[in-house]
C-alpha positions in Angstrom: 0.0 0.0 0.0 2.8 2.1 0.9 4.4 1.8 -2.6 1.2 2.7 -4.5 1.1 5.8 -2.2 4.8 6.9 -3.1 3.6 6.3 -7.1 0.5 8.3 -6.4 2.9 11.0 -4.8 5.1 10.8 -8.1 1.9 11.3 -10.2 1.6 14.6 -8.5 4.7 15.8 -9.0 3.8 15.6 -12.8 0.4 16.3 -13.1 -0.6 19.5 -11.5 2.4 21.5 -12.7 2.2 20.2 -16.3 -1.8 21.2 -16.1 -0.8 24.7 -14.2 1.8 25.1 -17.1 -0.5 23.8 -20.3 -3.4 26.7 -19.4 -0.6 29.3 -19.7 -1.4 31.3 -22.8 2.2 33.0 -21.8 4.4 30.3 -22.0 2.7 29.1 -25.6 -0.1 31.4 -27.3 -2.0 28.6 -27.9 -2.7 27.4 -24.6 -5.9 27.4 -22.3 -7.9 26.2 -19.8 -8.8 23.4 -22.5 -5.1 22.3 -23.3 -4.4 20.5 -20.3 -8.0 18.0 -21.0 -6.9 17.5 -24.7 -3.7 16.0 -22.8 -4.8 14.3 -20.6 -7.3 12.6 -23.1 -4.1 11.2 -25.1 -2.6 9.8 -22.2 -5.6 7.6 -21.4 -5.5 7.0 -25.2 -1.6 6.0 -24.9 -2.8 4.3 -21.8 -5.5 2.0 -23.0 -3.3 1.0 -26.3 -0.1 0.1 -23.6 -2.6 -2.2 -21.2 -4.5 -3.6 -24.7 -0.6 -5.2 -25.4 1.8 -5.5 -22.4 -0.8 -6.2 -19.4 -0.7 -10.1 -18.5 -3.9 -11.0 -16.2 -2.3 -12.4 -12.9 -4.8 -14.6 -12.6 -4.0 -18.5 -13.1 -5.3 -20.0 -16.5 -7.2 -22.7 -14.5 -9.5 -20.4 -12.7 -12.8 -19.8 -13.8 -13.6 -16.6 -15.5 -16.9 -15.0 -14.0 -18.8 -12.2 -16.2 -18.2 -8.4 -15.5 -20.5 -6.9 -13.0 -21.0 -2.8 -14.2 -22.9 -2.2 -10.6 -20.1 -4.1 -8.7 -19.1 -1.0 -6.9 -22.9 0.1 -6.1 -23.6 -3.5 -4.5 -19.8 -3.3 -2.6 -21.6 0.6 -1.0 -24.8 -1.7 0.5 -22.5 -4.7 1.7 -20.0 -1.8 3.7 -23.3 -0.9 5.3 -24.5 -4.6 5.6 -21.3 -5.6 6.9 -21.0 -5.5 11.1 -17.9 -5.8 11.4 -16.5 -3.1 8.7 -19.5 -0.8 8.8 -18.3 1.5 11.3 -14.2 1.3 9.9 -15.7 2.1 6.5 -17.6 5.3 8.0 -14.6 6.7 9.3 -13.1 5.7 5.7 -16.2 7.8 4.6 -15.7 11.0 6.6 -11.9 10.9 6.4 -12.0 10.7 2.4 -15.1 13.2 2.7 -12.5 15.8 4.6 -9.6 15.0 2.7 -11.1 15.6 -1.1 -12.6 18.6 0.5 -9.2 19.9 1.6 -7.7 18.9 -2.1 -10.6 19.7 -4.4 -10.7 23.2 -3.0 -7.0 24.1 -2.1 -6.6 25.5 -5.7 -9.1 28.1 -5.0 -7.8 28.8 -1.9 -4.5 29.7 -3.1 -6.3 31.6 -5.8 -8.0 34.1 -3.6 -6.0 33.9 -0.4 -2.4 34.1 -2.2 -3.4 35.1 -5.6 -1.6 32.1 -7.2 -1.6 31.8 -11.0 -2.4 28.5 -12.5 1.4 27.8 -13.2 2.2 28.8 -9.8 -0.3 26.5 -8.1 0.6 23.8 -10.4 4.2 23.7 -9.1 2.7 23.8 -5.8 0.6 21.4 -5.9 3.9 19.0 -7.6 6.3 20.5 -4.5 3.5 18.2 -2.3 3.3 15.4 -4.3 6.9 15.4 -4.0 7.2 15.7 -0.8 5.2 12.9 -0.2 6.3 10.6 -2.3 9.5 11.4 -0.8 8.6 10.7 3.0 7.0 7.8 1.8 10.2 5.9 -0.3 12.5 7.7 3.1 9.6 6.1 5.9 8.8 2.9 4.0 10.8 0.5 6.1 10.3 2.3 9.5 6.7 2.9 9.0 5.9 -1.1 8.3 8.0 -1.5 11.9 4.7 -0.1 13.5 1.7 -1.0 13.7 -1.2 1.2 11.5 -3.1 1.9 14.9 -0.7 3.5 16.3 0.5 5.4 13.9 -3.3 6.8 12.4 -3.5 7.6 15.9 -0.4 9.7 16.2 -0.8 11.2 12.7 -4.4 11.6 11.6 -5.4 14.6 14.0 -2.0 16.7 12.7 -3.5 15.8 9.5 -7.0 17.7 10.4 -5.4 20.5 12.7 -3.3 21.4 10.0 -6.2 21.8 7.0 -8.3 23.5 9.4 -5.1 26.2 10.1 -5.4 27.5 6.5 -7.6 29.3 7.0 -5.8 31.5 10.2 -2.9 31.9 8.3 -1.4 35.4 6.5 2.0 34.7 5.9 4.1 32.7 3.1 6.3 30.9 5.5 3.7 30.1 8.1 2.0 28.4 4.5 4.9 26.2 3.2 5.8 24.9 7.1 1.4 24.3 7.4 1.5 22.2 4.1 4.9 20.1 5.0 3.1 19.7 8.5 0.3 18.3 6.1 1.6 16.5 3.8 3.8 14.2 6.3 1.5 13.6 8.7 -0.9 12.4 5.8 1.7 10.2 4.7 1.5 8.3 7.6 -2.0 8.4 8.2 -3.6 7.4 4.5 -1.6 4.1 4.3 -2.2 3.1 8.2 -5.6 3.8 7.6 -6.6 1.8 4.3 -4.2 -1.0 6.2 -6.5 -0.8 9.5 -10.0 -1.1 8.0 -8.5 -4.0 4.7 -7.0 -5.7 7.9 -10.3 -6.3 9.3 -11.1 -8.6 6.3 -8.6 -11.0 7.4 -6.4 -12.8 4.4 -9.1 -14.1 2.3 -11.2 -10.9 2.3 -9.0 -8.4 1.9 -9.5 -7.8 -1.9 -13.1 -7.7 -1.0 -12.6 -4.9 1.6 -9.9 -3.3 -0.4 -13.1 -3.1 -3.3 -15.2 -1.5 -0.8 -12.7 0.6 0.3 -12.8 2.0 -3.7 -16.9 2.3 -3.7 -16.6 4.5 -0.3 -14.1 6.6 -1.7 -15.9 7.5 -4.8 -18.8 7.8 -3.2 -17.4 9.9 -0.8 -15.7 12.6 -3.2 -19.0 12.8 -5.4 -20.8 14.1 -2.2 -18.4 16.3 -1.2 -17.8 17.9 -4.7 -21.4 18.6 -5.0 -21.5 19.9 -1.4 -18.7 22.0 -1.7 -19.2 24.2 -4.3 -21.8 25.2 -1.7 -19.6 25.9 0.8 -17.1 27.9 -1.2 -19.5 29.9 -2.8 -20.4 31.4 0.8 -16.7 31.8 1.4 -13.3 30.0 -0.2 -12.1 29.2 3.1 -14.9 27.2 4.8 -14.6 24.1 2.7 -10.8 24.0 4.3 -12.2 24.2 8.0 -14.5 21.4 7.6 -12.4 19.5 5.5 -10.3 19.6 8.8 -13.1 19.1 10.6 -14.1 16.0 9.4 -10.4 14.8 9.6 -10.8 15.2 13.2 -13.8 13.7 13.7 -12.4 10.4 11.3 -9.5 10.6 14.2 -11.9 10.7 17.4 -14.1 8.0 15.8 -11.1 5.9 14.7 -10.2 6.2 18.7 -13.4 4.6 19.7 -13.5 2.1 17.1 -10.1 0.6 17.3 -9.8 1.3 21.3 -9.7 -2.1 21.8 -8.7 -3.8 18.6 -5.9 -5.7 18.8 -3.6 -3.8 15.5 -1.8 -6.2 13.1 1.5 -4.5 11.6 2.2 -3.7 7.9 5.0 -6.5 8.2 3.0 -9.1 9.6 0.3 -8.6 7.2 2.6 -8.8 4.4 4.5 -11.9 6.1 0.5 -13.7 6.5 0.1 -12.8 2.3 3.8 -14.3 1.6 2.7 -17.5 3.5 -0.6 -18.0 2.3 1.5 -17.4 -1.6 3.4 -20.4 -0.3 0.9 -22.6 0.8 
């Protein structure tokens, strides 16, 4: 998990600043606010031709091959809420994703109004996170799979929400780069142990299941908060930051009174139980 998180944190670095740059009618006179979607609707042209002839199904040639479901990830949404013993650790999944796409979605207009960053300028910014990220992941990889994810959510998840919720106290550029390191590390820590906390609950067999409705939550999660936060900043382009902290919080207080008494299972022991079950 940690390693998809460090190539998600590379994807930043590359994608925000490229877009910021691509709307920039001053770098290239042809440039706009459209350039950056004609791009990005090559790359997922480039990208379907590259999976149509390199990717190899990892699936074994003697399993049997079962029909695509197209409303897989609206039945996975009713089993999270069927589901006893993940319904509560897939709420807090809920309210943390619902605070953190809040924080994301609306950071650019933020830095719009707040800082009066152009689109090149918060393009770069936006990269300077995903590489920092990336970065603390590929530096904390080894260390971080020493702990285990409980302990770890708990020590970094409320940074996380303290720190979005402080954007919107702060007037001064240094104050914003240390606020958005404090961010950005602490999330680092916290997004990994999380998904690690609630997939972990599955135990070994179910963990692809969980890690599915994991995926349903999320979406679900940033369509709600995209439609209620245009809301929000249209009353003011700071609120959506305070209760995308907000909810942070509350994902930490509820995480505290759900896992209280759960026994945590490391990264490395979770990885060792996969590698053995491989083996058997």
């Amino acid at each position: 998990i940690s390693i998809l998180q460090i190539t998600l944190g590379f994807a930043w670095v590359i994608g925000p600043p490229m877009g910021g740059w691509l709307s920039q009618k001053s770098l290239v006179s042809w440039f706009g606010y459209s350039t950056p979607f004609w791009v990005i609707m090559g790359l997922l042209v480039l990208m379907l031709v590259l999976g149509a002839i390199f990717y190899k199904d990892t699936r074994q040639k003697s399993e049997t091959l079962s029909k695509v479901n197209f409303f897989k990830n609206i039945t996975s949404i009713h089993e999270a809420f069927v589901e006893k013993n993940l319904r509560m650790a897939l709420l807090i999944w809920a309210v943390f994703v619902s605070g953190w796409w809040l924080f994301e979605a609306y950071l650019p207009t933020y830095l719009q109004q707040q800082w009066h960053f152009n689109p090149a300028i918060i393009g770069t910014f936006l990269g300077c996170m995903g590489a920092t990220y990336a970065t603390t992941q590929l530096l904390a990889l080894r260390w971080i799979a020493r702990f285990n994810p409980h302990t770890l959510v708990r020590s970094s998840l409320l940074i996380t929400g303290v720190s979005v919720a402080a954007y919107a106290l702060i007037h001064t550029a240094w104050v914003l780069i240390a606020l958005t390191a404090c961010f950005v590390i602490s999330m680092a820590f916290a997004l990994p142990s999380l998904i690690t906390s609630v997939s972990n609950l599955g135990g070994d067999e179910n963990q692809g299941h969980v890690m599915g409705m994991i995926s349903s939550i999320q979406a679900l999660s940033t369509v709600a908060m995209m439609l209620i936060g245009g809301f929000l900043v249209a009353m003011s382009y700071k609120i959506p930051l305070v209760a995308g902290g907000a909810l942070l919080v509350l994902a930490w207080v509820l995480f505290n009174i759900k896992f209280c008494h759960k026994k945590p299972v490391s990264l490395v022991s979770s990885i060792g139980k996969d590698a053995n079950a491989t083996a058997n």
